[in-house]
C-alpha angles and dihedrals in degrees: 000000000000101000088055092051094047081051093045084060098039153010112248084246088062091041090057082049098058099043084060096050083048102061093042085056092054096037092062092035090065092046099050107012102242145053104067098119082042101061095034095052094047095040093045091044089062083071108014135053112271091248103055086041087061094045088057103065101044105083088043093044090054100048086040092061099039087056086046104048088040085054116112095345118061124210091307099061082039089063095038093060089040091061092048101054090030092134094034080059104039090050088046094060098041092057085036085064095043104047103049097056071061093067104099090038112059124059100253091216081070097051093037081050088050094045101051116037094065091038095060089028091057100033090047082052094047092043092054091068096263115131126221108213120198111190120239092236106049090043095110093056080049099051083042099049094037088038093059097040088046092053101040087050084044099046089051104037100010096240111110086140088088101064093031093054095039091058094041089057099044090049079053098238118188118265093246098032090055088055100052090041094052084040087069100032093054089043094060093036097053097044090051087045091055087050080054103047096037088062091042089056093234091111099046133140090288096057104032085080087051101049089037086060083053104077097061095070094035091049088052089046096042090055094052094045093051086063096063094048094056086060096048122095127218086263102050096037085056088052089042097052089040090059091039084053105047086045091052089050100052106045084059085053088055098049091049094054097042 
């Protein structure tokens, strides 16, 4: 039963492909902490329907970010960081909610355009040496503003990292604290984003084989890219997540465009 629902989705030509894709997402998802529904999503897209990309990546982006934001912390750094992006996170889930029963409404080429122009034009100016300040004080308006951005671009395309990561970097965030931060924040917003999903009808019976799959190639990837992030320092991790980050961005520019 499951293997003729995996072959109802794909050849097994397209099922090799994805496997690889896969492994890259979670490859760079364990270096940098990110991008793993991103470059699944764009790199199965280009093979599947949109909707059954998406689908794809939500049971292995869960577990991925459990495991994350668990990493070199335990439950009590998980809380701690909890308590400190509460309304970051808050916003995040309730535009989560509200864009992805979005998804079959809106052209995807708007919201990828929207996605990835600020994402390479911010990361290229952070790149560059330039620094971004929030104030302390105004950081609530901040997690507010970036949260609900960073929700409404996740609930329709599944890619709220982006945003999240980009903010994280130009508030100079530390290296370990930034994983386990993004860790939390992806884990509540994935699981939100499959409630989601399962009500919109995008994550069903057809498609659950085919994201459970899923987690063997992103948990190979994952733990070897967890091996190059224990050798990274706070420098070349912020250069690292910039250039993931401009080539993210612009592969959703070019998606939308083409």
């Amino acid at each position: 039963m499951f293997i003729d629902t995996l072959t109802d989705l794909l050849t097994l030509p397209q099922l090799v492909f994805a496997f690889a894709v896969t492994v890259l997402a979670g490859f760079v998802k364990g270096a940098t902490g990110f991008a793993l529904p991103m470059i699944m999503v764009s790199g199965l897209a280009s093979v599947l329907p949109p909707e059954t990309a998406i689908a794809s990546m939500i049971v292995p982006t869960v577990l991925s970010n459990v495991w994350q934001s668990l990493r070199g912390g335990g439950i009590g750094a998980v809380v701690d960081v909890a308590r400190a992006f509460k309304l970051y996170i808050a916003t995040l889930l309730i535009f989560i909610v509200i864009a992805a029963q979005l998804v079959a409404a809106l052209p995807q080429n708007v919201f990828l355009l929207v996605l990835g122009v600020p994402i390479v034009a911010l990361a290229l100016f952070l790149l560059k040496g330039h620094v971004m300040y929030v104030d302390p004080s105004k950081r609530g308006r901040a997690d507010v503003l970036i949260g609900a951005a960073s929700g409404f671009l996740g609930g329709l395309a599944g890619t709220w990292g982006p945003l999240t990561v980009t903010y994280l970097t130009a508030i100079n965030t530390p290296m370990k604290q930034q994983i386990r931060i993004t860790g939390v924040i992806f884990t509540a917003g994935a699981i939100t984003l499959s409630l989601a999903h399962i009500q919109s009808g995008i994550l069903n019976a057809k498609t659950l084989p085919l994201s459970l799959m899923m987690i063997i190639p992103v948990a190979i990837g994952q733990t070897l890219g967890n091996l190059v992030q224990d050798r990274l320092d706070q420098k070349k991790f912020r250069r690292m997540t910039l250039i993931v980050l401009i080539i993210a961005g612009l592969n959703l520019i070019r998606r939308a465009v083409m």
